[in-house]
C-alpha positions as CSV (number, residue, x, y, z in Angstrom):
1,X,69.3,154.4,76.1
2,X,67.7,154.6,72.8
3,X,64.4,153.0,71.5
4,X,63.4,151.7,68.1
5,X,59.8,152.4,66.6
6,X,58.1,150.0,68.8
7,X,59.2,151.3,71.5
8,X,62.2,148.7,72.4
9,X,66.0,149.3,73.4
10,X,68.0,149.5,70.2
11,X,70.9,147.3,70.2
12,X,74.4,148.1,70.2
13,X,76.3,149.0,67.1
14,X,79.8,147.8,66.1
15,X,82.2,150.4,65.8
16,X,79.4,153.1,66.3
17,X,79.0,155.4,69.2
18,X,77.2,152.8,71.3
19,X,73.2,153.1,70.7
20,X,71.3,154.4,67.6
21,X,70.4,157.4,67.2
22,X,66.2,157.0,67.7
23,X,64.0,159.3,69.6
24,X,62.4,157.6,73.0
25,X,58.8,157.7,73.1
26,X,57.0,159.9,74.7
27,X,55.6,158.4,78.0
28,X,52.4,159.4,77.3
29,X,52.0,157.8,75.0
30,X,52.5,153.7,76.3
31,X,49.2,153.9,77.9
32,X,47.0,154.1,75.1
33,X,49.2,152.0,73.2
34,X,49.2,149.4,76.0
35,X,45.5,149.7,76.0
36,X,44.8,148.5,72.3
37,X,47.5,146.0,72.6
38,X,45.0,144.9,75.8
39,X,42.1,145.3,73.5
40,X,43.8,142.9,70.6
41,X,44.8,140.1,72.8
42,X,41.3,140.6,74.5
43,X,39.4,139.9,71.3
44,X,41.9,137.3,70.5
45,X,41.3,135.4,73.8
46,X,37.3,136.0,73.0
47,X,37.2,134.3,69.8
48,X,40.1,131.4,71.1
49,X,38.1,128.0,70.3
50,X,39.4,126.8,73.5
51,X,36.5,128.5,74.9
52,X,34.3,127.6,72.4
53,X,34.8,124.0,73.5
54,X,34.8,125.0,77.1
55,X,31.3,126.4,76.5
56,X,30.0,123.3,74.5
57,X,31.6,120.7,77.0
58,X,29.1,122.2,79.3
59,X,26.0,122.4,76.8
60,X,26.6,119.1,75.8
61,X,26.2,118.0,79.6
62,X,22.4,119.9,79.7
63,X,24.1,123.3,81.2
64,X,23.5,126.9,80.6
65,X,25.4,130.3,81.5
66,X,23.6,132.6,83.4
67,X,24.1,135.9,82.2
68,X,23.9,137.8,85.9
69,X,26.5,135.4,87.6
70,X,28.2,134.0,85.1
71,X,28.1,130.3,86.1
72,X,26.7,127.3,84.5
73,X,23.5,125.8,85.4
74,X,21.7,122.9,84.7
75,X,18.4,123.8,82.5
76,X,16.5,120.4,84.4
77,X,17.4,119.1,87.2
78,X,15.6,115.8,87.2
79,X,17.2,115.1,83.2
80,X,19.8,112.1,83.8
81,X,23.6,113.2,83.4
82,X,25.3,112.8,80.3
83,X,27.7,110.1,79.9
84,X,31.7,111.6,80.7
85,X,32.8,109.1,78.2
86,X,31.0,110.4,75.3
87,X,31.8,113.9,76.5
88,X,35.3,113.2,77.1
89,X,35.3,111.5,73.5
90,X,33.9,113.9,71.2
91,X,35.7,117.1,73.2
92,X,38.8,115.5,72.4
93,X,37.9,114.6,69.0
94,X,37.0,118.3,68.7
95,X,39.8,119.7,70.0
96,X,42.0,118.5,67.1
97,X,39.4,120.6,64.4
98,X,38.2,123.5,66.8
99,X,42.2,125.2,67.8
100,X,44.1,128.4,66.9
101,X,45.8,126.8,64.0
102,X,42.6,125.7,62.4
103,X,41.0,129.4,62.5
104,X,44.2,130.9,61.5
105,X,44.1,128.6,58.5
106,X,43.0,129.9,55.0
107,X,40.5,127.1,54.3
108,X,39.1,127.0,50.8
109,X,35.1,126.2,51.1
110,X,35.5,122.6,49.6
111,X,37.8,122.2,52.1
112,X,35.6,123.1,55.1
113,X,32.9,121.1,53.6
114,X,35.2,118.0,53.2
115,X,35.7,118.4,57.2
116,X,32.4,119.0,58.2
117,X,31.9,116.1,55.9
118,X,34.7,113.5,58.2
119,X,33.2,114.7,61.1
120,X,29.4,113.8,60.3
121,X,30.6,110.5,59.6
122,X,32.0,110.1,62.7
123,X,29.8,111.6,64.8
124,X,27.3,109.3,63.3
125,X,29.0,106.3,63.3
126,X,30.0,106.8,67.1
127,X,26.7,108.0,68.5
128,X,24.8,104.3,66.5
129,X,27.9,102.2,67.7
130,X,28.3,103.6,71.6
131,X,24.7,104.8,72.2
132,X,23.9,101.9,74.5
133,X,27.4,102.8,76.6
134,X,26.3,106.8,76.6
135,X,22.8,105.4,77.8
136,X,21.0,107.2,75.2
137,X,20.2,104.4,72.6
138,X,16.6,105.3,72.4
139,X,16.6,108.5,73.2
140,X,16.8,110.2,69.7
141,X,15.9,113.6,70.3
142,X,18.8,113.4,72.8
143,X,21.0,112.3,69.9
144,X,20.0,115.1,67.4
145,X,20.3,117.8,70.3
146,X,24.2,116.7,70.5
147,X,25.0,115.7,67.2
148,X,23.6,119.5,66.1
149,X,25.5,121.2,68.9
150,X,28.8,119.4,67.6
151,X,28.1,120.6,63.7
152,X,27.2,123.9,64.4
153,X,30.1,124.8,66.7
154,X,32.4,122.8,64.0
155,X,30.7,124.8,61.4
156,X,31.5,127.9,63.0
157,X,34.5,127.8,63.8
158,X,35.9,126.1,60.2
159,X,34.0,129.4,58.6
160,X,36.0,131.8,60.4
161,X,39.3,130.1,58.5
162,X,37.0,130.2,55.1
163,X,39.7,132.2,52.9
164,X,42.0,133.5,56.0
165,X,39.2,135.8,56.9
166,X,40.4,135.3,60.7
167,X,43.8,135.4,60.6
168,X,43.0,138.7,58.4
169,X,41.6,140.2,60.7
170,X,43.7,139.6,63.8
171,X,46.8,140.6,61.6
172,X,45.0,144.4,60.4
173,X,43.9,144.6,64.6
174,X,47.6,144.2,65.0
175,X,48.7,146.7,62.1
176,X,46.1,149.2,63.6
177,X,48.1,149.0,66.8
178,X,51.4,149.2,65.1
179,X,50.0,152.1,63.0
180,X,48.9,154.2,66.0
181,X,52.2,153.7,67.7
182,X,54.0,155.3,64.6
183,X,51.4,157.9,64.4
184,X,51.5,158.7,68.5
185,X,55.5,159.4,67.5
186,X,54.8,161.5,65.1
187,X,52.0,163.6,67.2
188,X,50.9,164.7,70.4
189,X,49.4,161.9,72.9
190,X,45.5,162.7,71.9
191,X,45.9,163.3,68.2
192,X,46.4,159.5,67.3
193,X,42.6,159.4,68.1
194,X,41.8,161.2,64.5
195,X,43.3,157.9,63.5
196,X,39.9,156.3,64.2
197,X,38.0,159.6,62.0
């Protein structure tokens, strides 16, 4: 069986001799190609908002990730529990800004700045009108510890689609990999590594 560039089975021809003529790729080589496919997807998982919002779900609630064992623990163990409904709420408010699509977006800066905008509104029309309900309607510095955890994880996240810079970057990770796969046919298993010189 014959293989395209990529490495896949070449489909049959009509009226040909069966396969295309392409050279297979050299078994050495899948492993290291294989490896910075792991390494994209890797970084792409990293950077996912999905675990942004994972992360701030728990910040919101008073928690923090220990950096030994990887869990979440609570900072005070006597503060009172934050409300589920107003982290449910604002999570899945969130999750319509914070996604894949919105960081693979090419967001002009007016536009981030008109989002940032809608969601300041809401978050401060929803924290004065349900603040009694969360069972922090006194409790300002609460409030502003929140609402500031909500804008700068928005913020972040909206900046990474400021002008495609994201998507840019996972799509030249991704033509790095390509490139060293047509390189590693061209060459023997270690010299794609000059690649990186």
């Amino acid at each position: 069986m014959n293989y395209n560039q990529e490495g896949y089975p070449q489909p049959y021809q009509e009226g040909g001799m069966g396969y295309a003529n392409k050279m297979p790729i050299d078994p050495n080589e899948l492993p290291a190609m294989q490896m910075q496919e792991e390494r994209v997807q890797n970084l792409i998982q990293q950077i996912a908002p999905d675990n942004q919002l994972l992360d701030l779900q728990w910040r919101i609630k008073g928690f923090i990730k220990n950096p030994v064992t990887k869990e979440w623990e609570k900072l005070e163990q006597e503060a009172p529990d934050i409300s589920p409904i107003l982290v449910s709420r604002y999570i899945s408010y969130l999750s319509s800004l914070l996604n894949q699509n919105t960081t693979l977006s090419n967001l002009s800066t007016g536009e981030i700045n008109s989002i940032v905008r809608l969601v300041i509104e809401w978050l401060t029309d929803d924290i004065d009108n349900n603040a009694a309900i969360y069972g922090i309607k006194n409790d300002y510095t609460e409030r502003t510890r929140i609402g500031q955890m909500i804008l700068n994880n928005t913020f972040m996240v909206l900046k990474r689609a400021q002008n495609g810079m994201e998507s840019r970057r996972i799509f030249n990770a991704l033509n790095v990999n390509q490139n060293i796969s047509e390189v590693g046919q061209k060459k023997s298993s270690w010299d794609f590594l000059k690649v990186w010189k």
